[in-house]
DRENVEXTI-132292 format. One line per 2 residues: for each residue x, y, z of C-alpha. Coordinates in Angstrom, 1 decimal. Layout:
X/Y/Z ~ ...
//
This chain:
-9.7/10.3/-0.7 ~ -6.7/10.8/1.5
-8.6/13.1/4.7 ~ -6.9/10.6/6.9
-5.0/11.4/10.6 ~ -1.3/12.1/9.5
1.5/10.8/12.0 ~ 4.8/12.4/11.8
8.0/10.9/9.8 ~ 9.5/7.5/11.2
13.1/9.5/12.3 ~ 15.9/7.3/14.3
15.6/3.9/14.6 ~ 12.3/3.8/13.7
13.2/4.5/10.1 ~ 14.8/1.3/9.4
16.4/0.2/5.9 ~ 14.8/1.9/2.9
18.4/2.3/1.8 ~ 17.7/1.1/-2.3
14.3/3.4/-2.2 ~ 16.7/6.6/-0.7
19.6/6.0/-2.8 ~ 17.5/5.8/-5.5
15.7/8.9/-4.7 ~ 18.9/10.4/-4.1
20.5/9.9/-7.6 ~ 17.3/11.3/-9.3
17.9/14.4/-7.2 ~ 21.6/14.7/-8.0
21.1/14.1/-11.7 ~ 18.6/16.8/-11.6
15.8/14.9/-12.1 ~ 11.8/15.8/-11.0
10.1/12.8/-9.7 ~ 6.7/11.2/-8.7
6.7/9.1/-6.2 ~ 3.5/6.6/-5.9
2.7/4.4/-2.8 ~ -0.1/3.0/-0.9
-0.9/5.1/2.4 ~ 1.5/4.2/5.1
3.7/2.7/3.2 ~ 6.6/5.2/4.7
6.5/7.3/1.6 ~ 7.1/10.4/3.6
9.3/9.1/6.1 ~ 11.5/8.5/3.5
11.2/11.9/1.9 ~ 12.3/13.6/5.3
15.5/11.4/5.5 ~ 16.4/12.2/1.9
16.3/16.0/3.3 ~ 18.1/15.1/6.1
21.1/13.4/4.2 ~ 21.0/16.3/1.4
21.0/18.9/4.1 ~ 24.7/18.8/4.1
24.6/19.2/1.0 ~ 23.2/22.8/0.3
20.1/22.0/-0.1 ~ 16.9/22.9/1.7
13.8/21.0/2.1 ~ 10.2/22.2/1.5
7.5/19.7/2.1 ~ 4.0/20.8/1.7
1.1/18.1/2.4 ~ -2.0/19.0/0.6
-5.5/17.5/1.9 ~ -8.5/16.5/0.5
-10.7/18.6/1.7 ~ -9.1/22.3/1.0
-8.8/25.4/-1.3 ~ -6.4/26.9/-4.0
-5.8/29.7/-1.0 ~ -5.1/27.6/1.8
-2.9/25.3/-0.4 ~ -1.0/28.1/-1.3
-0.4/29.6/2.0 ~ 0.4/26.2/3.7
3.4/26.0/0.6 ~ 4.5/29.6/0.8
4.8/28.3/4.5 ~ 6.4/25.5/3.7
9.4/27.2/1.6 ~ 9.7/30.3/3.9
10.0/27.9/6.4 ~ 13.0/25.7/4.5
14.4/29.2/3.9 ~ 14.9/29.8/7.7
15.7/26.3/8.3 ~ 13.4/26.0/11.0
10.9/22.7/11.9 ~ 9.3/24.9/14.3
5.6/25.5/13.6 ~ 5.8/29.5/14.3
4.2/32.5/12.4 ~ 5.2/33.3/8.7
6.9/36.6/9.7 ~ 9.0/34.6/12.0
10.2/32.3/9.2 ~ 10.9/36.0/7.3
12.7/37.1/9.8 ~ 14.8/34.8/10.4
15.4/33.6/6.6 ~ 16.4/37.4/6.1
19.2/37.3/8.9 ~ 20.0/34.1/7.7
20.3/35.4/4.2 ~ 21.2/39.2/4.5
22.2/39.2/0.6 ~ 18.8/38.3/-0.6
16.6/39.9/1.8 ~ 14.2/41.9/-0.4
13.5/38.9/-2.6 ~ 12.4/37.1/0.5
10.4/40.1/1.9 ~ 8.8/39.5/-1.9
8.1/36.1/-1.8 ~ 6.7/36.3/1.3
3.9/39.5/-0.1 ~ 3.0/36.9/-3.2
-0.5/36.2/-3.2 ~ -1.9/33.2/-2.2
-3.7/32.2/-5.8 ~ -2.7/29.3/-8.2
-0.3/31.6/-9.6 ~ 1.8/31.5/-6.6
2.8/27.6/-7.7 ~ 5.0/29.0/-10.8
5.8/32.5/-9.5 ~ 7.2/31.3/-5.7
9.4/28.6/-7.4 ~ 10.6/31.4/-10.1
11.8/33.4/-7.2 ~ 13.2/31.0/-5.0
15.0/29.5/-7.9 ~ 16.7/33.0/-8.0
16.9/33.2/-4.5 ~ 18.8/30.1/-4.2
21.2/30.9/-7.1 ~ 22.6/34.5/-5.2
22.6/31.8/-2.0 ~ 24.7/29.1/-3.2
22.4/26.5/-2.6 ~ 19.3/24.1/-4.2
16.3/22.8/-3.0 ~ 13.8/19.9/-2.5
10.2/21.2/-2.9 ~ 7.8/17.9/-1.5
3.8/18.0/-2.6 ~ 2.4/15.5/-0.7
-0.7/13.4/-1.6 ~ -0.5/15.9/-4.5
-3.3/14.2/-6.3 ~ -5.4/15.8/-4.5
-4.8/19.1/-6.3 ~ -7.5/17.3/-8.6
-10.0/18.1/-6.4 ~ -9.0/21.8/-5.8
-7.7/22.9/-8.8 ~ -5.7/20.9/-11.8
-4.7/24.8/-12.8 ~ -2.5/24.5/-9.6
-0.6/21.7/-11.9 ~ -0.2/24.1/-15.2
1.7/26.4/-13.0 ~ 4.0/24.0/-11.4
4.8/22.5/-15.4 ~ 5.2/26.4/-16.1
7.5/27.1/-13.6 ~ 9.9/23.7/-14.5
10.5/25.0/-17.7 ~ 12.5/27.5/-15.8
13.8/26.6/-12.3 ~ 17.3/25.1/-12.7
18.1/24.6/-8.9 ~ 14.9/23.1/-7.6
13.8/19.7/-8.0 ~ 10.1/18.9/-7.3
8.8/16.0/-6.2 ~ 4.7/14.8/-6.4
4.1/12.2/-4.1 ~ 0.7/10.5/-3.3
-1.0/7.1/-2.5 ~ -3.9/7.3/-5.1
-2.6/4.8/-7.7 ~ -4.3/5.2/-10.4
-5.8/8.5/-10.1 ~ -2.8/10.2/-10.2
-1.7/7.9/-13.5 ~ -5.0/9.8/-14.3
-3.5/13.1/-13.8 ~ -0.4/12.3/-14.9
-1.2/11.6/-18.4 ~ -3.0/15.5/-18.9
-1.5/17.6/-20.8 ~ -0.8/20.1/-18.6
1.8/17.7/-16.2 ~ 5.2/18.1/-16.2
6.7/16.2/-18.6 ~ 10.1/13.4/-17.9
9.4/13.0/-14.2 ~ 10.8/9.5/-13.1
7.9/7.8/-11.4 ~ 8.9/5.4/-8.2
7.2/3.3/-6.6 ~ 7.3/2.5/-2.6
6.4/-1.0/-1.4 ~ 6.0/-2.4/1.7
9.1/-4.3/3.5 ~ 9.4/-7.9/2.2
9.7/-10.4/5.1 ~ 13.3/-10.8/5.8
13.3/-6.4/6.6 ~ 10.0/-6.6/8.2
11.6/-9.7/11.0 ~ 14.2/-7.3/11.2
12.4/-4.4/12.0 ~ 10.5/-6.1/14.2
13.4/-7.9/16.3 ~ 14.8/-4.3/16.3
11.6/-2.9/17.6 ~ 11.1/-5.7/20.1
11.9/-5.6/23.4 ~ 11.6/-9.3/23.9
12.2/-12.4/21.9 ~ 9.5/-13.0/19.6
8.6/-16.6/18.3 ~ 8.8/-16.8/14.5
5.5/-18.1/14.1 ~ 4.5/-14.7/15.5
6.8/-12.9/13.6 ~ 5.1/-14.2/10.4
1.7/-14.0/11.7 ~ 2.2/-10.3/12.5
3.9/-9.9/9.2 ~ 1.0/-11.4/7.3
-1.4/-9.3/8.9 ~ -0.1/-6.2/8.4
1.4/-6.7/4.8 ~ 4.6/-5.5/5.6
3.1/-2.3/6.3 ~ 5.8/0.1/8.2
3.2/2.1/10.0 ~ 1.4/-0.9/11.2
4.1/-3.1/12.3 ~ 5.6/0.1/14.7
2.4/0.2/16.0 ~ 1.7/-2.9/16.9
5.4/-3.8/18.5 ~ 4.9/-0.7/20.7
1.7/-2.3/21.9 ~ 3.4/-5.4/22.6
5.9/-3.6/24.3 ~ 4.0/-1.8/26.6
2.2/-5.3/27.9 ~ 4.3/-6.3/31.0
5.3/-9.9/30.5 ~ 8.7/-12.2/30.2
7.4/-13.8/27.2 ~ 5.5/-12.8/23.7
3.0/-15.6/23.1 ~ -0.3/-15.6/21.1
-2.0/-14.5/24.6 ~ 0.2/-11.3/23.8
-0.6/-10.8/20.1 ~ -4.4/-11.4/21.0
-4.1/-8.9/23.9 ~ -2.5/-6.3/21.9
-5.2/-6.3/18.8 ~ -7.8/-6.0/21.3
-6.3/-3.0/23.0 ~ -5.3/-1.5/19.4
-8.0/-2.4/17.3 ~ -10.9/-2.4/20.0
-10.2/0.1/22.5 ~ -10.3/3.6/21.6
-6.9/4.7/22.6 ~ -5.4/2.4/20.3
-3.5/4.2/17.2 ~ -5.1/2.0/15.0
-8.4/1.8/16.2 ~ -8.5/5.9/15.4
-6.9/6.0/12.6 ~ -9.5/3.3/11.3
-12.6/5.2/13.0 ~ -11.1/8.4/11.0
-11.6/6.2/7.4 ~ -15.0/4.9/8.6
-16.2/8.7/9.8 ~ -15.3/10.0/6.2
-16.7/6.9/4.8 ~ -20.3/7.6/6.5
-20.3/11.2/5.9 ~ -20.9/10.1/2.5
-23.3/7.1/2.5 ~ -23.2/4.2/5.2
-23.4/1.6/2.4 ~ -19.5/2.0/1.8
-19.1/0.7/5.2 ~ -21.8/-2.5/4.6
-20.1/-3.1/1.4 ~ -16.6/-3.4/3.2
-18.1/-5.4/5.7 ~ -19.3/-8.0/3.1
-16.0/-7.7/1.7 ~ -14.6/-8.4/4.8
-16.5/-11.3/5.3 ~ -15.1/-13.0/1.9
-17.4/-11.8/-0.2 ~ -16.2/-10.9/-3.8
-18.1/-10.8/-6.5 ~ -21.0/-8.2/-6.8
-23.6/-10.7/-6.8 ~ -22.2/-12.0/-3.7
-22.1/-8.4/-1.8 ~ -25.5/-7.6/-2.9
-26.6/-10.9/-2.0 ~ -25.4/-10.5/1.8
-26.7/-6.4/1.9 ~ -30.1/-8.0/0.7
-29.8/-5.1/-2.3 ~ -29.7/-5.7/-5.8
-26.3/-5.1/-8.1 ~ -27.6/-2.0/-9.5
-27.8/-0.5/-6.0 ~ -24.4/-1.2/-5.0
-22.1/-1.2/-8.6 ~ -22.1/2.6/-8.1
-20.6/2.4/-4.9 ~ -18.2/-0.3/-5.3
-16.8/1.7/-8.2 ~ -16.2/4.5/-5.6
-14.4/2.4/-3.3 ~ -11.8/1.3/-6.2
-11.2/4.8/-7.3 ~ -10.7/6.1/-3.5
-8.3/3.0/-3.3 ~ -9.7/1.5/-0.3
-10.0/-1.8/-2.6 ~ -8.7/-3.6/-5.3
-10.3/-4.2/-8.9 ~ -10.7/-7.7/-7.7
-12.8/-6.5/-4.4 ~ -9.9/-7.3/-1.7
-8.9/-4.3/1.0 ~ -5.7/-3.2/0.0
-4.8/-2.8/3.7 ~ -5.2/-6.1/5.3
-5.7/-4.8/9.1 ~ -8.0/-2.8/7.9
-10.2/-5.9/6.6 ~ -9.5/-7.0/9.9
-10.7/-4.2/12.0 ~ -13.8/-4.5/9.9
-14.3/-7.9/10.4 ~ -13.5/-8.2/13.9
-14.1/-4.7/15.7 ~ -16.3/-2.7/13.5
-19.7/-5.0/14.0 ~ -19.6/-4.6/17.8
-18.3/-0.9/18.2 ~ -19.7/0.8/15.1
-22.5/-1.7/13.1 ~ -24.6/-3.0/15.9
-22.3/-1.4/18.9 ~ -22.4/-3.8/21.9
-22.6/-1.4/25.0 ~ -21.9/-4.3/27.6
-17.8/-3.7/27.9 ~ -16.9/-7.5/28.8
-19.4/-8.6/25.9 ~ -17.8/-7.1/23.2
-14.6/-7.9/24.0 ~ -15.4/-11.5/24.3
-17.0/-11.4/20.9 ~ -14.1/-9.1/19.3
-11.7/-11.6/21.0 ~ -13.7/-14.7/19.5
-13.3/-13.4/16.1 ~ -9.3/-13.2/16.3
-9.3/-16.4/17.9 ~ -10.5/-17.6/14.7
-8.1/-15.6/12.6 ~ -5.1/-16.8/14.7
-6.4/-20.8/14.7 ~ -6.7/-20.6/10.7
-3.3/-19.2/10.6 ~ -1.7/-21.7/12.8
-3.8/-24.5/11.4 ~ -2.0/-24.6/7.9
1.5/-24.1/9.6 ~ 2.4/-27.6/8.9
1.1/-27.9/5.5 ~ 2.7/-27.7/2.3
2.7/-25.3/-0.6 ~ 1.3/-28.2/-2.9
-1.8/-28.2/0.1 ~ -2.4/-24.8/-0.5
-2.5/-24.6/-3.6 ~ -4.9/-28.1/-3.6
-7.3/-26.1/-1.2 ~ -6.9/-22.7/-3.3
-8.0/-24.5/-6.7 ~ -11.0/-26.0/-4.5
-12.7/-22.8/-3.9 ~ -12.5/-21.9/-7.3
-15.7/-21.5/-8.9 ~ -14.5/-19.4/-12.2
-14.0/-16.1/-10.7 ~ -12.1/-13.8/-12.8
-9.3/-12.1/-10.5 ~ -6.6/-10.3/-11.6
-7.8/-10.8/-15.2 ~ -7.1/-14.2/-15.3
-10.0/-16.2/-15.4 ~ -9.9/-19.1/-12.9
-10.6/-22.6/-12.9 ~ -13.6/-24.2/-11.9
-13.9/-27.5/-10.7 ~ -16.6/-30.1/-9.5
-13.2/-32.4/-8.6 ~ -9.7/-31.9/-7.8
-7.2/-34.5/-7.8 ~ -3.4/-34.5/-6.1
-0.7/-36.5/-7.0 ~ -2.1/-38.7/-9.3
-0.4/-40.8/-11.8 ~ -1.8/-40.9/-15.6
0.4/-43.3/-18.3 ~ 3.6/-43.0/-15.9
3.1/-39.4/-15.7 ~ 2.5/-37.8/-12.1
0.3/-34.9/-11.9 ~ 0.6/-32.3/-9.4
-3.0/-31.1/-9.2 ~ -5.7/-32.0/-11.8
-8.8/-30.0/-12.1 ~ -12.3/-31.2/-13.5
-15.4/-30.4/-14.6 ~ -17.5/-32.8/-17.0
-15.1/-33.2/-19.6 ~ -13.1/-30.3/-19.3
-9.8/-30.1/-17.3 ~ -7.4/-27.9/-16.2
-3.5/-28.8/-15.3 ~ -1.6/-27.6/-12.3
1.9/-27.9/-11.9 ~ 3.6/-26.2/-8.3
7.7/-25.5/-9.3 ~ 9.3/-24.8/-5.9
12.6/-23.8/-7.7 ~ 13.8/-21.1/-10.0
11.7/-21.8/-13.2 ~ 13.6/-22.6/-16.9
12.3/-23.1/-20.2 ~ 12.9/-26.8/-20.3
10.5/-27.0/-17.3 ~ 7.6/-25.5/-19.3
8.8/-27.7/-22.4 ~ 9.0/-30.9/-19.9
5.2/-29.7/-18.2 ~ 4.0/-29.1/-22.1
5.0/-32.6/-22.7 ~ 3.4/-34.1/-19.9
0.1/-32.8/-20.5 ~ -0.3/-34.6/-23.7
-0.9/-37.8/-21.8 ~ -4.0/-36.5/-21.1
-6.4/-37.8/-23.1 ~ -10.1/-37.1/-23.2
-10.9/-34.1/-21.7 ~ -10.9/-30.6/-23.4
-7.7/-29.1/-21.5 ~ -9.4/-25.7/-20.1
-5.9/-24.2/-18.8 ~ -2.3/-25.3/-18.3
-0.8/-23.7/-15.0 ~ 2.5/-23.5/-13.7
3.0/-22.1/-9.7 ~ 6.3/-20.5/-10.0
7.1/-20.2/-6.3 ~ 10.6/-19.0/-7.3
12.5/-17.0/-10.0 ~ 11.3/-17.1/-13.3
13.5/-16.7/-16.4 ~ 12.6/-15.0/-19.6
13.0/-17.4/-21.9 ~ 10.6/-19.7/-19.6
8.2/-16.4/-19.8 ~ 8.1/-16.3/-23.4
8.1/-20.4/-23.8 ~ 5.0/-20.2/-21.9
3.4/-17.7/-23.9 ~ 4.6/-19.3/-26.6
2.3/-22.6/-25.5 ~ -0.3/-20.9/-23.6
1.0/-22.3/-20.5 ~ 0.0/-19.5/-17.6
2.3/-18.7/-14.9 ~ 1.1/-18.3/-11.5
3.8/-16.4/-10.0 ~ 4.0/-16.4/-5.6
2.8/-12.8/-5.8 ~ -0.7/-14.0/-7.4
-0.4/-17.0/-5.4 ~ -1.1/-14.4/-2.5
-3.1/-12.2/-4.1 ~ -5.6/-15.5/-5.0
-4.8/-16.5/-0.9 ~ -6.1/-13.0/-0.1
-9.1/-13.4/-2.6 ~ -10.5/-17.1/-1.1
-9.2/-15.6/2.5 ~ -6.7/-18.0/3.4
-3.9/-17.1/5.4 ~ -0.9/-16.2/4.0
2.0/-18.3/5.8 ~ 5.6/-18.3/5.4
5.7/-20.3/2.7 ~ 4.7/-17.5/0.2
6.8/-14.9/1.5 ~ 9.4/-13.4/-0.6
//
């Protein structure tokens, strides 16, 4: 599922750092290698596709990027690429007719003119996927040059034709001065399509990930036109995961509000105008994911909305929708596969969750047709998202992790099943050893230990050691919170003693799970 509104390339400053995910892109391209690149939606994926044409422009190469939607057909697929490389070919960005983009690629290329007169007659079948890269491999060898051909959110070929695929592997086999590159933000249905025998073999998968916080401040100090606390730098970061895409739009919002000073008042002003009001980027290219949602059954929306809410487990959601499991699993199962959520039933995108939390009950669910109303309710709901946040600025990791092991109730997330507790104990001291966190239920325990610094093996020999003080309970798990780097021998010593490690990305991951905010603390 990918039918989503499509904003153009970050280009200037708003395409900021991405220099290791370029350069690496870069390299592959140079060595001759074909690639897959794999990211959730705006992630900045394509942005940084269209700066890799831009810096390999100079270098003879032309760039032909072809996005391919959902909802579509072998022909118009096929005409929207021929496009695409007639357009390269002319080395136009203009969106003009395809006899345009002939005419000038043949003054532009006078040598090869007839071949581009016959690329442009091929027909638009699947065909056309091996037969246009055959010639234009030709073409480009007479010219002098090579080129970048871009399928964008290629997986969903799936849904129009996998044959489309066949012809692409076909024409690899024979193209030596095009590289292709499959890019697309459905995880795990394109590992789907990537493992039939009919892909392309040898294409270097990479992954994009959001910025980490150190890039995200900077983007946003860049961005800013003000000084922004850093308690709202790291609120803003947490809620939009690092997310390119969301961060731009939200420091444009808080640009355009005409004070001195960014304060919560600010942040609060600028979600409601982009997640409440209609003209806010956000709020439409949320309503676009719930519209496609409901075409196909409003339960995917009342299921996100129990998610939303904190509920996880499938009892729980069919508990709150007053529906049975049988009525929902179906569904549920959808919403993994289109990647709107996790296995473990979180929202990948975080504002999202918020949008549905916050703005989606009074404008779409129940609508509230009284403006002032629903903005005081919409603006009640962030309140409450803000006060949690700055609530647990002052407390420490070994807190969090006190309150996280609390609300475990032996949920499997991630795999891993978790503890679950009747009492949790901090800092207690048993035969002169001190405990970090100690987990129980009737005779059975589990052992936390929280490591703030970079993780050895003699610290999981030294925790191993300590836990045989504990006498009398049946030790349910041993569990070190690696906050920090993590060696391999400490890895394999672990494994070794069936010691888990909780690493600070599952610390998150269980933060976003039991809806506690993430705070600076956890950030990499």
């Amino acid at each position: 599922m990918s039918e989503f509104p499509v904003e153009a390339p970050a280009v200037g400053e708003e395409f900021f750092d991405r220099v290791e995910e370029t350069g690496s892109i870069i390299h592959s391209i140079l060595r001759g290698e074909h690639l897959v690149i794999i990211g959730h939606r705006k992630v900045g994926k394509t942005s940084i596709l269209f700066r890799v044409g831009d810096e390999l422009s100079g270098r003879e190469y032309i760039f032909a990027y072809t996005y391919i939607p959902e909802a579509s057909s072998v022909e118009l697929v096929a005409n929207e690429f021929m496009r695409s490389v007639l357009s390269a070919l002319a080395g136009e960005s203009r969106i003009i007719p395809v006899r345009e983009y002939v005419r000038i690629a043949i003054r532009r290329f006078p040598r090869v003119s007839s071949e581009i007169l016959t690329l442009s007659e091929l027909k638009p079948n699947e065909s056309v996927f091996r037969d246009a890269l055959v010639l234009l491999d030709n073409i480009l060898e007479k010219i002098g040059m090579k080129a970048i051909v871009v399928f964008d959110e290629f997986q969903n070929i799936a849904n129009i034709s996998l044959g489309i695929l066949d012809y692409i592997r076909q024409a690899l086999w024979r193209v030596r001065r095009i590289i292709v590159i499959l890019c697309g933000s459905m995880i795990r249905m394109i590992d789907r399509i990537l493992s039939r025998p009919s892909m392309p073999l040898g294409l270097r998968r990479i992954k994009i990930e959001p910025f980490d916080f150190n890039t995200a401040r900077e983007f946003m100090m860049m961005l800013s036109k003000k000084a922004i606390p850093e308690t709202i730098l790291a609120f803003i970061y947490a809620i939009t995961g690092g997310m390119p895409f969301h961060i731009k739009v939200l420091l444009r919002r808080i640009n355009s509000i005409g004070v001195e000073k960014i304060s919560w008042w600010v942040v609060r002003k600028a979600l409601l105008e982009e997640l409440l009001n209609d003209s806010g980027v956000l709020y439409n290219y949320y309503s676009a994911i719930e519209s496609r949602l409901e075409s196909l059954s409003a339960i995917y929306l009342e299921i996100l909305y129990a998610i939303a809410m904190g509920k996880r487990r499938l009892s729980e959601i069919a508990r709150f929708l007053g529906k049975s499991m049988q009525d929902i699993n179906y569904y549920v199962k959808r919403l993994r596969e289109m990647e709107i959520i996790d296995e473990d039933n979180i929202i990948l995108d975080e504002m999202f969750e918020i949008w549905m939390e916050t703005a989606w009950p009074v404008v779409k669910k129940a609508p509230v047709p009284e403006l002032e109303r629903r903005r005081k309710i919409f603006l009640q709901a962030i309140d409450g998202i803000i006060e949690q946040y700055k609530s647990m600025l002052g407390w420490t990791v070994e807190s969090i992790i006190y309150e996280l092991i609390k609300k475990m109730r032996g949920e499997t997330i991630s795999g891993e099943k978790m503890p679950n507790p009747v009492e949790v104990l901090r800092n207690i001291i048993i035969n002169n050893e001190e405990f970090d966190i100690l987990a129980i239920k009737n005779n059975n325990a589990w052992i936390i230990e929280i490591c703030t610094h970079p993780l050895t093996k003699e610290d999981v020999v030294n925790f191993e050691k300590k836990t045989k003080v504990i006498r009398g309970y049946n030790i349910k798990g041993k569990i070190l919170v690696a906050l920090s780097t993590i060696s391999h021998d400490a890895i394999s010593k672990a494994t070794q003693l069936r010691i888990k490690i909780w690493t600070r990305e599952f610390v998150k991951k269980l933060m976003r799970y039991y809806k506690i905010p993430i705070v600076s603390k956890f950030f990499s």
